[in-house]
N, C-alpha and C positions, 0 to 999 in steps of 0.2 A: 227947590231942593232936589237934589238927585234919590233917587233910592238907594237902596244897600245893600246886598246881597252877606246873611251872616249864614255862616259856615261851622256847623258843631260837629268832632268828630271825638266819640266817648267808646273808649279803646274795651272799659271795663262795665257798661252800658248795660243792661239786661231790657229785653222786654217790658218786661215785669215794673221795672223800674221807670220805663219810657212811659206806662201807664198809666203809674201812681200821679207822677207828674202832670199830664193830661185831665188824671181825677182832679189831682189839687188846683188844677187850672179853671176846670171848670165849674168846682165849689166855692170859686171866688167870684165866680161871675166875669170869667173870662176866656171863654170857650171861642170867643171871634175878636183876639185883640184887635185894639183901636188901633190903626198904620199897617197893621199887617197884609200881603197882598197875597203871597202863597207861604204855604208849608211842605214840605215833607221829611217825614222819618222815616228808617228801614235797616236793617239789618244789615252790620258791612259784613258781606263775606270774609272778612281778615280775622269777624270777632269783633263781637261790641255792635254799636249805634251810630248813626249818623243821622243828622240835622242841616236842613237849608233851609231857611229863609228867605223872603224879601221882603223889605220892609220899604214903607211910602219915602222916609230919612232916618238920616241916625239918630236924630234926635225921638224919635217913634219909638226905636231900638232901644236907645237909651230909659226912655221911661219904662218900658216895659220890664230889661232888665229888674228892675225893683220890688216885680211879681217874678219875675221866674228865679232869678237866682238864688233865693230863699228857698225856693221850693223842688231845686234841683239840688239843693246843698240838705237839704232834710229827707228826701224820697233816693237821694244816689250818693250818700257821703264819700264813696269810693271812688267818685269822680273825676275827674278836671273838670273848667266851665270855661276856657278861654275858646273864644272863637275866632275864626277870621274874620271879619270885615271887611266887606270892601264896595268900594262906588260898584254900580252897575253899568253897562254899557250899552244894555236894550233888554227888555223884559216884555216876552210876547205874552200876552194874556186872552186864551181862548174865549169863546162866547160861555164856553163851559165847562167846567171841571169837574170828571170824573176819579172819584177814588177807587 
């Protein structure tokens, strides 16, 4: 299976909001999803939030969706939650990641 690079970009996104979601992530007992290979979040200079992913497959992607999009639709109602998707093409992974 290839990996997936998903792509969120949450125009009306707050901090605050990227949080809560984080909290409710991790009060499910899912602080290190299963597939998951990196993250990052951060503030787009435009305004708003952005989100990448990589996940192991989509089908990773897909189940997780299950946990997150409930809980980005209850913590950011003001939302969108489409992402891009798309096959990866190489995904370096350091010995270590620093936040």
């Amino acid at each position: 299976m290839k990996n997936v690079m998903v792509h969120f970009d949450f125009p009306n996104l707050t901090p605050q909001q990227y949080d809560a979601v984080w909290d409710g992530l991790k009060a499910a007992g899912h602080s290190h999803p299963k597939g998951l290979i990196f993250h990052v979040g951060a503030t787009n200079p435009k305004g708003g939030f952005i989100v990448t992913d990589v996940w192991e497959s989509s089908d990773a992607w897909q189940k997780f969706t299950q946990i997150l999009l409930p809980l980005i639709q209850k913590n950011a109602p003001n939302v969108t939650t489409q992402p891009i998707v798309t096959e990866t093409r190489y995904v370096y992974q350091p010995a270590e990641i620093h936040a």
